[in-house]
C-alpha positions in Angstrom: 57.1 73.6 130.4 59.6 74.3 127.7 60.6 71.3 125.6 64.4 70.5 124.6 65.7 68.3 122.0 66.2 64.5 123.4 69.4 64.3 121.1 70.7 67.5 123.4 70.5 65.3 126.8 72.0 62.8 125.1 75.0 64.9 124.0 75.5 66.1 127.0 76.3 62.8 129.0 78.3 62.0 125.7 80.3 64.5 125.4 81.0 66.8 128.5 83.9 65.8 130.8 83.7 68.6 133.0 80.4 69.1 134.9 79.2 72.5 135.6 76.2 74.2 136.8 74.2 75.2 133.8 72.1 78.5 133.7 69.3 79.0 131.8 67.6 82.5 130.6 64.4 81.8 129.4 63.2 85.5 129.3 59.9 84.9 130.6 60.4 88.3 132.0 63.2 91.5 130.8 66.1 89.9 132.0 68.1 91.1 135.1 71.6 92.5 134.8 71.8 92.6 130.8 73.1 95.7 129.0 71.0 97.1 126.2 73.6 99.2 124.4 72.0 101.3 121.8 70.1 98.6 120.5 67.0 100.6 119.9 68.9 103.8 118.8 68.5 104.8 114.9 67.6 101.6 112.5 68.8 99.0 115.6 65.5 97.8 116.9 66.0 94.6 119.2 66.3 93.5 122.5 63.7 91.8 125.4 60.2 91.0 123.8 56.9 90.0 125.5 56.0 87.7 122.4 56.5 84.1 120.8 57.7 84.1 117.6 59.7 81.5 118.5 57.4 78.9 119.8 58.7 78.3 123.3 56.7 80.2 125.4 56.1 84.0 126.6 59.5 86.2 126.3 62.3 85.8 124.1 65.2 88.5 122.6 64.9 89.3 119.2 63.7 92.4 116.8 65.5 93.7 113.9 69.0 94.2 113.9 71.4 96.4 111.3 74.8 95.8 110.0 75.9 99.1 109.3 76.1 100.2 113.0 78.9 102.8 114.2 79.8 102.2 117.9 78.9 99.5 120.0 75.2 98.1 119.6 74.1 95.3 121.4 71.9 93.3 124.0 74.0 90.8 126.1 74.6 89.3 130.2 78.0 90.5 131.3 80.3 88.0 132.4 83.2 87.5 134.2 85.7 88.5 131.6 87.7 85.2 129.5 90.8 86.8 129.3 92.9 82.9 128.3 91.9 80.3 125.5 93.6 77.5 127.9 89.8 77.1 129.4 86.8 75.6 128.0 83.3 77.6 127.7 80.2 76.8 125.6 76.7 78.0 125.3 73.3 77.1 123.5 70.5 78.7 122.2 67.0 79.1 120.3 67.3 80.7 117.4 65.2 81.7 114.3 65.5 83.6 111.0 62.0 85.5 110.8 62.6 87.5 107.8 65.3 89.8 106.5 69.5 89.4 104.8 71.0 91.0 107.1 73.8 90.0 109.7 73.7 88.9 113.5 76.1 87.7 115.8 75.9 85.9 119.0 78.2 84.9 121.5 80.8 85.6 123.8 82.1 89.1 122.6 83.7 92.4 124.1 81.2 94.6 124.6 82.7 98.5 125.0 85.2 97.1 121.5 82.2 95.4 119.6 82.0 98.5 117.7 85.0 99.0 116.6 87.8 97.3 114.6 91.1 97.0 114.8 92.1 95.5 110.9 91.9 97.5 108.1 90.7 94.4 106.2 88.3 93.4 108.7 84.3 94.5 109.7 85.0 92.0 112.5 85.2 93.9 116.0 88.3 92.7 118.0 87.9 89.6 121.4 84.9 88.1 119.6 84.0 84.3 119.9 80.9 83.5 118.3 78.0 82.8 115.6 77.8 84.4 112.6 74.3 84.2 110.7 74.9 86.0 107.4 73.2 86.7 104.4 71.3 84.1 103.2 70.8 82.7 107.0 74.3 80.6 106.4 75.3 80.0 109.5 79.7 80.9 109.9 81.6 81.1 113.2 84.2 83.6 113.4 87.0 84.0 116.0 88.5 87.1 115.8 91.9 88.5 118.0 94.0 91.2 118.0 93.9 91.6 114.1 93.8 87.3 113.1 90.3 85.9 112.7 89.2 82.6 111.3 85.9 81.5 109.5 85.1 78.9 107.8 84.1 79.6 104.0 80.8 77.7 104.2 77.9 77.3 106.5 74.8 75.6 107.5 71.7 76.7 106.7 69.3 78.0 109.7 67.2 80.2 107.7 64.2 78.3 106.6 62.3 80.3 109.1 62.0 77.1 111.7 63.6 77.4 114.8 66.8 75.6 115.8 68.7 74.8 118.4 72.2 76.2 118.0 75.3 74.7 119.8 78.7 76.3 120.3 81.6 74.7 122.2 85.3 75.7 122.5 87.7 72.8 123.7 91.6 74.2 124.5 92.2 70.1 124.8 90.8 69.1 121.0 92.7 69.9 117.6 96.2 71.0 117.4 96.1 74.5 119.1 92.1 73.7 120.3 88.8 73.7 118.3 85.0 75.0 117.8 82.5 72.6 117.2 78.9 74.0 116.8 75.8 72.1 117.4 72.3 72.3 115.5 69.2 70.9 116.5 71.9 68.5 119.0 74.2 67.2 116.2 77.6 68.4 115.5 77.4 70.0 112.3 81.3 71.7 111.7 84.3 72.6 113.3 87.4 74.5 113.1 90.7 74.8 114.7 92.5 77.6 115.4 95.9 78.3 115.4 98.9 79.1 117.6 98.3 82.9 117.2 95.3 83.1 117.8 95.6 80.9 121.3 98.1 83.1 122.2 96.3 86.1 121.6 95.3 88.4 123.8 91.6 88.5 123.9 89.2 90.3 126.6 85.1 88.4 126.2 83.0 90.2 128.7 79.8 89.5 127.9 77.3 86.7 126.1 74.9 88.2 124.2 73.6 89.5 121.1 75.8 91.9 118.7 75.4 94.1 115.8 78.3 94.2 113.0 80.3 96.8 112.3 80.7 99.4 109.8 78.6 96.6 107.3 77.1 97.6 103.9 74.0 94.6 103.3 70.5 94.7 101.6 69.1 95.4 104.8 68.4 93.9 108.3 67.4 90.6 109.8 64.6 90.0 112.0 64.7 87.2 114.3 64.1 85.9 117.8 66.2 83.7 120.2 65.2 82.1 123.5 66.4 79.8 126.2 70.0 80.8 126.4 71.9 77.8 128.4 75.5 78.8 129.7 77.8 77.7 132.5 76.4 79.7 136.0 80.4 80.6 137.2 80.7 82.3 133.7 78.5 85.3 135.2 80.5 88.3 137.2 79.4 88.2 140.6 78.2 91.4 141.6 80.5 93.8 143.4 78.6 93.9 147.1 76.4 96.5 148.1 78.3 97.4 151.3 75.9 96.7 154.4 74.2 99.3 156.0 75.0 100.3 159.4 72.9 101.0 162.2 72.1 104.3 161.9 72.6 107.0 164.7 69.6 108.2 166.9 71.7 111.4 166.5 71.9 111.1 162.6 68.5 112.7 160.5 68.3 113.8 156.7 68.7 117.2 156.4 69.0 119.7 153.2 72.5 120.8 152.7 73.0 123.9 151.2 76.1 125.0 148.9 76.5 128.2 147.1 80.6 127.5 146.0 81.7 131.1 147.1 84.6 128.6 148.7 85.7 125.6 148.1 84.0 123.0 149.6 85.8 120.6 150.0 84.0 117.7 148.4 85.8 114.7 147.6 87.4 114.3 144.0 88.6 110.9 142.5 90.0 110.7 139.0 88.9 114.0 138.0 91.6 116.6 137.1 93.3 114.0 134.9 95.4 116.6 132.6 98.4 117.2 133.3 99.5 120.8 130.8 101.2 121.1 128.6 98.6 119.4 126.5 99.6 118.3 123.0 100.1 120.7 120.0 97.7 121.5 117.5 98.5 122.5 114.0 96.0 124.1 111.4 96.8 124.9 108.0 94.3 125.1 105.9 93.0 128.3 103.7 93.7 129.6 100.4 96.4 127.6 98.4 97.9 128.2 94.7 98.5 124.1 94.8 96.2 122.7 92.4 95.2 118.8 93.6 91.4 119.2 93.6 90.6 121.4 90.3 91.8 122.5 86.8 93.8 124.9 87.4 96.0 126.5 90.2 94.5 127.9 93.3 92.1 126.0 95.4 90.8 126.1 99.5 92.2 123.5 102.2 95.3 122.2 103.4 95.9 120.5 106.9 92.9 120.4 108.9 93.4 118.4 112.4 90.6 117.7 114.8 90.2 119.9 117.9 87.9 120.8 120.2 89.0 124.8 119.9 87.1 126.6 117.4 88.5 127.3 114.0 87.0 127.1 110.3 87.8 128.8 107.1 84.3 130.1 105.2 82.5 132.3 102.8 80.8 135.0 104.5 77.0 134.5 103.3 73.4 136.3 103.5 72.0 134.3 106.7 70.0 131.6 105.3 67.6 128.9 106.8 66.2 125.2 106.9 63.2 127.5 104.8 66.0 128.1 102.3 66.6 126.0 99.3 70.4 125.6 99.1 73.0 124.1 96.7 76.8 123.9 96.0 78.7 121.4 94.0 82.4 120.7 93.0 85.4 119.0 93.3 87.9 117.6 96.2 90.8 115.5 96.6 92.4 114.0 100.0 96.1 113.5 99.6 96.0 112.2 103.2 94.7 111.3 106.1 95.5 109.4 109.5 93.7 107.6 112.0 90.7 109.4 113.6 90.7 112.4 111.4 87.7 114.0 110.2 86.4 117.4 108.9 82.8 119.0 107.3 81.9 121.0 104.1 79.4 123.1 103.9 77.3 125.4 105.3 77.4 126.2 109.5 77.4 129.0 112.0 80.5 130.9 113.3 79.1 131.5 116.2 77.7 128.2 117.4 80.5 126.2 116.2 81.8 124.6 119.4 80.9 121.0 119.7 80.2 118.1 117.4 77.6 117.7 115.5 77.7 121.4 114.9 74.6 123.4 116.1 73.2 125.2 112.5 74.9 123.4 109.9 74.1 121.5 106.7 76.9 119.3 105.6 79.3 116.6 104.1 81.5 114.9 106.1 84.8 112.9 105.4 85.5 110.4 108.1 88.7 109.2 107.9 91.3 106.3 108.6 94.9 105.9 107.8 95.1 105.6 104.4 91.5 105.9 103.4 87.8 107.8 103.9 85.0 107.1 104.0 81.3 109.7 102.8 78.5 110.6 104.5 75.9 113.9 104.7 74.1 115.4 107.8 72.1 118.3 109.4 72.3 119.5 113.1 69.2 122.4 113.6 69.7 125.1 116.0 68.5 123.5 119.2 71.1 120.6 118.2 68.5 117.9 117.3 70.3 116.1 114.1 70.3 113.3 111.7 71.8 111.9 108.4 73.3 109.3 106.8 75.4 106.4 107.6 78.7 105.7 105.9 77.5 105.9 102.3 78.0 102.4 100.5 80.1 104.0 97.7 84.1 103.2 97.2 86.4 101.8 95.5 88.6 100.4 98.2 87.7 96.9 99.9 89.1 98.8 103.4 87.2 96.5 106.3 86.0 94.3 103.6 82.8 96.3 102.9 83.8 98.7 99.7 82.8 101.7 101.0 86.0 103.4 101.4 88.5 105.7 99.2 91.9 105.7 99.3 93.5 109.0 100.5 95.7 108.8 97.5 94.9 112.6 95.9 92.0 111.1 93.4 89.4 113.9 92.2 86.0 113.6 93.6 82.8 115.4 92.0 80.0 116.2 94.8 76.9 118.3 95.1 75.0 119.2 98.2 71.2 120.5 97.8 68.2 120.7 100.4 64.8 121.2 99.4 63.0 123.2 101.9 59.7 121.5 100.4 60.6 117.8 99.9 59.7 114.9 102.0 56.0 117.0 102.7 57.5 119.9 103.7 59.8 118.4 105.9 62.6 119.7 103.9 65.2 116.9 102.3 68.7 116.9 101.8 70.0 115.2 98.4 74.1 114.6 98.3 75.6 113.0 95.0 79.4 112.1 94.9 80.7 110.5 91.7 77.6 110.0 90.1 75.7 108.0 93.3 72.8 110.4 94.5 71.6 109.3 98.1 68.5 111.7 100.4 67.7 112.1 103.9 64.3 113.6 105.1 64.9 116.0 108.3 62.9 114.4 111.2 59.6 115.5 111.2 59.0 118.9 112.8 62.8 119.8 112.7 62.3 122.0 110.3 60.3 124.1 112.6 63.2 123.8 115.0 64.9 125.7 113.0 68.1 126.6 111.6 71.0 129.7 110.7 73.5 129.4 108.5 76.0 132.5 107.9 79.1 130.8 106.9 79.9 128.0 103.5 83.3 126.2 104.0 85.0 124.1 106.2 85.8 123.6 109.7 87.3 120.1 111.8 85.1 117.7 113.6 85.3 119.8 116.9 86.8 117.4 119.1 90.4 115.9 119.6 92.0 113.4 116.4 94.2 113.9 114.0 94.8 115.4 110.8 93.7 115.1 107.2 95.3 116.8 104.1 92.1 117.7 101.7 91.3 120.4 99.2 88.5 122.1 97.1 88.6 123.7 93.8 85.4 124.4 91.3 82.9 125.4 93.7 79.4 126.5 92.5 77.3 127.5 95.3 73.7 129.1 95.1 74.4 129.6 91.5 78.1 131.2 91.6 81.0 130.1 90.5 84.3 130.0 91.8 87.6 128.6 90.5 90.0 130.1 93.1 92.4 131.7 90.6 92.4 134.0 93.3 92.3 134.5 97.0 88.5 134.3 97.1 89.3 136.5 100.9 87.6 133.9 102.7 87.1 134.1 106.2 89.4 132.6 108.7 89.4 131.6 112.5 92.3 130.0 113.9 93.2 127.9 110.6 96.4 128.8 110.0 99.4 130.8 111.7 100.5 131.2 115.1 96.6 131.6 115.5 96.4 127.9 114.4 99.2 126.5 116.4 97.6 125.7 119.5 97.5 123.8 122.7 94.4 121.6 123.0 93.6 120.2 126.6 90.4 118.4 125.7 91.6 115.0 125.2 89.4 112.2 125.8 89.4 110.1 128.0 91.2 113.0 130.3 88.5 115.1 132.2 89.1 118.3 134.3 85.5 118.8 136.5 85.6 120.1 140.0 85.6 123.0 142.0 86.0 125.6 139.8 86.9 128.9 141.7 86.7 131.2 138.7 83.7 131.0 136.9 80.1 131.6 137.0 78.2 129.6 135.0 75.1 128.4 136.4 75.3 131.1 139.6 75.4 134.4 140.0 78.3 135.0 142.3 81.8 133.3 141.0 82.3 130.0 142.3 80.8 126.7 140.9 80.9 122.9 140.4 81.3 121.3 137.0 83.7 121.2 134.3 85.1 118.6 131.6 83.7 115.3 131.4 84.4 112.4 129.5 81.9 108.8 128.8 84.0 106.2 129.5 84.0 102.1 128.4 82.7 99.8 131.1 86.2 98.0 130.4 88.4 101.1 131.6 87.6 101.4 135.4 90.8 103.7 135.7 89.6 106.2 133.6 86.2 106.8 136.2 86.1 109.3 138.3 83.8 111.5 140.3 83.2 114.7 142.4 81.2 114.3 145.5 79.8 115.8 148.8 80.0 113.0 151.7 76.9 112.6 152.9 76.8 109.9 154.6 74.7 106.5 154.3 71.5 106.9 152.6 69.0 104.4 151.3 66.3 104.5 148.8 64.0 104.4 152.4 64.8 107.8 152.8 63.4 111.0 151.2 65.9 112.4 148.6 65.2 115.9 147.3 68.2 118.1 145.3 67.4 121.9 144.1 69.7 124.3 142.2 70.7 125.5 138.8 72.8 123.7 136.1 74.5 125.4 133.2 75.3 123.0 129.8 78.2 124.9 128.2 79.2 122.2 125.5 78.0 118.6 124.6 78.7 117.3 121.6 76.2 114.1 119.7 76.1 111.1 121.8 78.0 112.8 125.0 77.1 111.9 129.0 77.2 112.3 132.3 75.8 111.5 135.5 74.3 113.4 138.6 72.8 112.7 142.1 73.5 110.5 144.5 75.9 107.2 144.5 78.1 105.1 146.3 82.6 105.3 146.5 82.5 102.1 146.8 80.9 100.9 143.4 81.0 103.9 141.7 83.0 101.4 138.7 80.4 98.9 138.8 79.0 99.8 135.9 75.9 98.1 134.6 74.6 99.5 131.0 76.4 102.6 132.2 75.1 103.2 135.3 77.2 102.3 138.4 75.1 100.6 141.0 73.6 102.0 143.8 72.7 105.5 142.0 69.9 107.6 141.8 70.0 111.1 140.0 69.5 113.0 136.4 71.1 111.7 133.3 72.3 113.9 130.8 72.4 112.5 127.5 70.4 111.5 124.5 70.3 110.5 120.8 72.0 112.6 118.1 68.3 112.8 116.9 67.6 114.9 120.2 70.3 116.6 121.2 70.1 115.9 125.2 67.9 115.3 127.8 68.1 115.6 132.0 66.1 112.6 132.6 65.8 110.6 136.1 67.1 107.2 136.4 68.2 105.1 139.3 70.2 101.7 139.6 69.9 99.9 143.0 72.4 97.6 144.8 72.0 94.4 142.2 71.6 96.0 139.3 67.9 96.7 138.9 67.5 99.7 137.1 65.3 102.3 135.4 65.2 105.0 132.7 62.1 106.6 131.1 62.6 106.9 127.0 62.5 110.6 127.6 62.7 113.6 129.7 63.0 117.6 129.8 64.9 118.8 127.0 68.4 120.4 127.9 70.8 122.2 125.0 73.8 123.0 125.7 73.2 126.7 125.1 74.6 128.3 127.9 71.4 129.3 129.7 70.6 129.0 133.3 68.2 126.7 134.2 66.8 125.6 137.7 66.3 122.2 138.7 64.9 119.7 141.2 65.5 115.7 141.5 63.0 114.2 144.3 62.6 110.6 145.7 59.5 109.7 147.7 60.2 106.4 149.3 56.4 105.9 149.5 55.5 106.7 146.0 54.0 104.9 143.4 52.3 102.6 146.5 55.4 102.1 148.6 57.7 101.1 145.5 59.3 104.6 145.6 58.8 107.4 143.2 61.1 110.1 141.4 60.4 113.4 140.0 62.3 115.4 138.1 62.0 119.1 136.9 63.8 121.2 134.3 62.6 124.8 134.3 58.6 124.0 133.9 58.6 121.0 132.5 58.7 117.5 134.7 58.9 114.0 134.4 58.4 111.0 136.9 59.7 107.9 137.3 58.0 104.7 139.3 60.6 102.2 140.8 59.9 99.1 139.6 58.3 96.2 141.8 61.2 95.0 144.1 63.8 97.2 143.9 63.9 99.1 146.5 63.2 96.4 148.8 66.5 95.0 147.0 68.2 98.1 148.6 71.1 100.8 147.7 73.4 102.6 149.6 74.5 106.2 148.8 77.4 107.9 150.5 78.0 110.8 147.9 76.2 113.5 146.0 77.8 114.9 143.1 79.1 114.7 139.5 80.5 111.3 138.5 81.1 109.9 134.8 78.9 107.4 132.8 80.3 104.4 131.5 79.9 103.8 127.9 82.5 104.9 125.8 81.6 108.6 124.3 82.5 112.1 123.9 82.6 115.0 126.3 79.8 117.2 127.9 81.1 120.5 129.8 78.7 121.0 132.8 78.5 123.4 135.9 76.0 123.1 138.9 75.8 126.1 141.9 73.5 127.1 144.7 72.9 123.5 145.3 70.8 122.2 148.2 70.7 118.4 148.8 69.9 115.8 151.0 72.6 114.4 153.6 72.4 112.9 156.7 74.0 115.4 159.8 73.8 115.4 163.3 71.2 116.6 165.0 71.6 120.1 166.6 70.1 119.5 170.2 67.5 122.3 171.0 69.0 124.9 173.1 69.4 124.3 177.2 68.0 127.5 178.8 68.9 128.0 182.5 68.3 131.0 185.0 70.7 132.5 187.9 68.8 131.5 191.3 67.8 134.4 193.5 68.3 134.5 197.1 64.8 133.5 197.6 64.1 131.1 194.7 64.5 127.1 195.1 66.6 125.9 192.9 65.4 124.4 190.2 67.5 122.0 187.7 68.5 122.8 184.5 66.0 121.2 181.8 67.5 120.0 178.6 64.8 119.4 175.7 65.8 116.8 172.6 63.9 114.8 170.5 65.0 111.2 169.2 63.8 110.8 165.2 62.5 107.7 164.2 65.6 105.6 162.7 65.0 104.9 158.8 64.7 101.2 158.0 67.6 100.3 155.3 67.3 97.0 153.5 70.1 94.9 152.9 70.7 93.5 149.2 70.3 90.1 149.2 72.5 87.5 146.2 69.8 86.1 144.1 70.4 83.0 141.4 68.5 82.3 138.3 67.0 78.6 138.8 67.8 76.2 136.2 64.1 74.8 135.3 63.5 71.4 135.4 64.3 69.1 132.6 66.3 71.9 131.2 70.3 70.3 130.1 73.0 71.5 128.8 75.8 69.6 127.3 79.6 70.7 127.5 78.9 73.0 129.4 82.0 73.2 132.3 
């Protein structure tokens, strides 16, 4: 049995004046129900464990966890959300510092926002209310609203590698405006108040858990474990129901449906044709300019250059080269200006595989920018869009979200050089990127080179999806050994970057998504006439921005034999992109769990930017138990037909139900779990329906589909025969057949017992 602090049983009868029930994860087993958000994705590595290093027993969370993430990274228990500060919540925990100066944060937080940030002058993502075990293992609490936060300057000390109980209570009733107080080893060791803004703020915690910081420069990461996680029980969501299963009709079998889309089909669409033309107005005007911001004399190349998801880039026409290549350019740039969500690349690419981002075939630097201010870093996508690089490069002069890695957008000149080494890293081929006299490398994954890459254009083209616009320039350019100073019009080429050419309506705007029937195209079929379209990922916290486009077939379980054949088409998908495919349920198709509504089973298209994508099974039943393998059959989005097939075998695996999954030749399976399908799931469409984590956009078409659906059965044909005058008559014989009806199980509520001699205090 796990111990607990005497001085905590004590505190609770002292202090809490509101009893609750208390629940307690102990994580003797992976956890039910928790999302794991990119938490093992590039450095991040943490999550569930099956060890001990903190000294209570089998099972804990804990790994090694980054501060420099982009985008949401954590592992955390949603929770019903705490939208008010006028009510009390609290929660304890194990914790211990293994090793490590890096940053983790735990507590009640908002998990689609926790990777991003709404001040300028903050790293601090938006609705948090938690720990904050910085460098050095001080331990700070930081509450953080809309764009007011509040931490104390000093801290306590947890990082002497033992492990400590850790305490945190919020109180609307104590201090002015209500207070913190935060527990170690079961003694209050600080508090804070906050103020009348931040109780009136607007804040949105949905779930409990572990976090990684955003956009963070630091010597490196933390490693650390954490176990027995007390909170209040009513804090936990309950589960949106599993609607129960009828009785099915004797009538009522699984069949295979066929559709070939020559027609519509009139499948049932919610939420997806969400734009509404005319769609907003693009401008490009970038190019050759006799302006002279960048170099030493007039004439340079840029201008405007907004983000779209159209096609358009200005570049030297170049001898194809390749990652077996050895490449270089240097020179000089200057931003004059740049707004919110703006970005653009520099260097070299492909014309004719420039569609999505990251770029298939390119090898360059990219300026990420912010009102105001931008930020550095350097990648690499290879032909079959597997790609890396670098995080936002710690270099700056501007303290923008308190991390000095930003430059103001004020016209400064900035000295770069770009170089890859076919040869370095082993062979492996490395990039090298110096800007202002800092020199940072990146290896290419191993084997990527191999993968290949063509390069036939040097210059510059947008991020290729929607954002906004940023004024930048180049001047001085040396590349492979030339030099060019752009006294004249170099004749450049240009697509769309200028002109009526570059004034443009652009309908891809996230989070609107346009996927259907789609009459006019052939894709993924031979004859016109096709499922598919524009689809966007969208945050668990945004339910009205779901949607899906599905076949009614009735009520399916995972007792019954599922089987889907057809061809699929990827037209466009840029890094990090997603969707979902197979079969789900209307009625929780927004009860999203890690991303996965409950009660679906199907193909996942998605994957790191290290991959590209992948079509991988994956299944989440009625509660929330769910499974995906680390990898499947690879899918680019090249445009090329493929044929597919998802199959369920209720009896696989030894009756826990199996799924197979095929891409072309290659195929993957996936065992259900012990216990989940006797936990049950319900499926009343087959389709196309959007994954919920906040992303980008995948365009996707699907024909000459056959699925499985429950029909009526067709009764065999009644044969009769016109009496003669001398026959008897005879009556008229009708043969049918009555299938066996397909046992459904009905999800049952399960609660996480509190073990014995476990306490919590404060807890409500």
């Amino acid at each position: 049995m796990r111990s607990i602090s005497i001085c905590f049983i004590v505190l609770v009868l002292l202090f809490s004046s509101i009893a609750a029930t208390a629940a307690v994860e102990e994580f003797d087993s992976a956890p039910q129900g928790w999302d794991a958000v990119r938490n093992t994705e590039g450095n991040q590595d943490f999550g569930f464990r099956n060890a001990n290093e903190c000294g209570l027993g089998a099972g804990e969370v804990g790994g090694s966890i980054f501060r420099d993430t982009v985008g949401p990274a954590y592992y955390a228990l949603p929770i019903d959300p705490i939208t008010s500060l006028d009510e009390p919540f609290s929660f304890s925990v194990y914790y211990r510092k293994i090793s490590g100066g890096g940053t983790l944060n735990l507590g009640f937080f908002n998990g689609p926002n926790s990777g991003a940030v709404n001040d300028p002058s903050s790293e601090y993502p938006p609705s948090a209310f938690c720990f904050h075990l910085d460098d050095g293992a001080a331990m700070y609490l930081f509450l953080d609203g809309e764009n007011r936060r509040n931490r104390p300057s000093t801290g306590i000390n947890v990082g002497d590698g033992s492990v400590h109980q850790l305490g945190f209570d919020y109180n609307p009733d104590e201090g002015r405006f209500g207070q913190v107080t935060i527990y170690v080893d079961g003694i209050p060791a600080s508090s804070i108040d906050i103020d009348s803004a931040l109780r009136n703020d607007t804040i949105n915690l949905t779930h409990l858990g572990f976090f990684a910081l955003v956009h963070s420069s630091g010597s490196g990461p933390v490693v650390w474990c954490a176990d027995n996680l007390a909170f209040p029980a009513e804090l936990v969501a309950p589960p949106t129901p599993t609607p129960s299963p009828t009785p099915r009709p004797t009538t009522l079998q699984v069949v295979q449906r066929c559709e070939d889309f020559d027609k519509d089909p009139g499948w049932i669409g919610v939420n997806n044709r969400r734009i509404t033309p005319p769609c907003p107005l693009t401008v490009q005007n970038y190019g050759y300019r006799t302006s002279n911001h960048a170099g030493e004399s007039a004439g340079e190349v840029g201008g405007r250059i907004e983000r779209s998801s159209i096609k358009n880039y200005y570049g030297k026409v170049i001898e194809p080269k390749t990652l077996d290549d050895p490449l270089s350019a240097s020179g000089t740039l200057a931003v004059t200006s740049s707004s919110g969500g703006s970005t653009m690349i520099f260097g070299w690419f492909n014309a004719d595989t420039a569609k999505e981002w990251r770029t298939a075939n390119s090898l360059v630097f990219r300026l990420d920018a912010e009102t105001g201010y931008f930020q550095v870093f350097f990648e690499y996508a290879t032909g079959t869009w597997k790609a890396g690089g670098s995080p936002g490069l710690p270099i700056g002069t501007t303290d923008f979200r308190g991390t000095g890695t930003y430059f103001p957008s004020n016209g400064e000149k900035h000295d770069w050089e770009l170089r890859y080494d076919p040869e370095g890293a082993g062979g492996d081929g490395e990039i090298e990127f110096t800007f202002d006299g800092s020199t940072f490398t990146v290896a290419l994954a191993p084997g990527y080179r191999e993968e290949g890459a063509t390069f036939n254009r040097f210059g510059m083209l947008p991020r290729l999806s929607s954002g906004d616009p940023i004024f930048v320039y180049f001047d001085d350019i040396t590349l492979d050994g030339e030099f060019m100073n752009f006294d004249d019009d170099p004749g450049w080429e240009g697509f769309r970057n200028e002109g009526p050419e570059g004034t443009y309506q652009d309908c891809y705007i996230r989070p609107l998504h346009d996927f259907g029937y789609s009459a006019d195209t052939n894709h993924a079929g031979d004859a016109t006439g096709e499922a598919g379209g524009l689809i966007w990922r969208i945050e668990a916290s945004n339910p009205q921005n779901m949607g899906y486009y599905g076949d009614d077939v009735g009520q399916l379980s995972l007792n019954d034999p599922l089987e889907v054949s057809g061809k699929i088409s990827f037209e466009r998908g840029s890094s990090d992109a997603a969707t979902l495919f197979g079969w789900f349920n209307s009625s929780t198709h927004t009860d999203s769990d890690s991303g996965f509504p409950k009660n679906f089973l199907g193909a996942f298209v998605e994957g790191p930017s290290r991959i590209g994508f992948y079509f991988r099974p994956a299944y989440n039943n009625g509660v929330g138990q769910r499974g995906l393998p680390d990898e499947g059959p690879y899918l680019p989005p090249d445009s090329i037909t493929r044929f597919f097939t998802i199959a369920y075998d209720p009896d696989g695996a030894e009756g826990r139900g199996e799924m197979t999954i095929s891409l072309d030749d290659e195929v993957r399976t996936l065992e259900l779990q012990p216990g989940v399908k006797d936990s049950g799931a319900l499926f009343d469409r087959f389709g196309i329906l959007t994954y919920h984590n906040g992303g980008p956009d995948v365009e996707i078409f699907f024909d000459d589909l056959c699925y499985s659906a429950l029909q009526e059965e067709e009764p065999e044909p009644t044969f009769t025969r016109t009496p003669s005058e001398t026959d008897t008559p005879t009556p008229t014989a009708t043969a049918t057949s009555t299938p066996t009806p397909t046992a459904t199980a009905t999800p049952t509520a399960t609660s996480t017992p509190v073990p014995p001699n476990i306490s919590v205090w404060r807890l409500r």
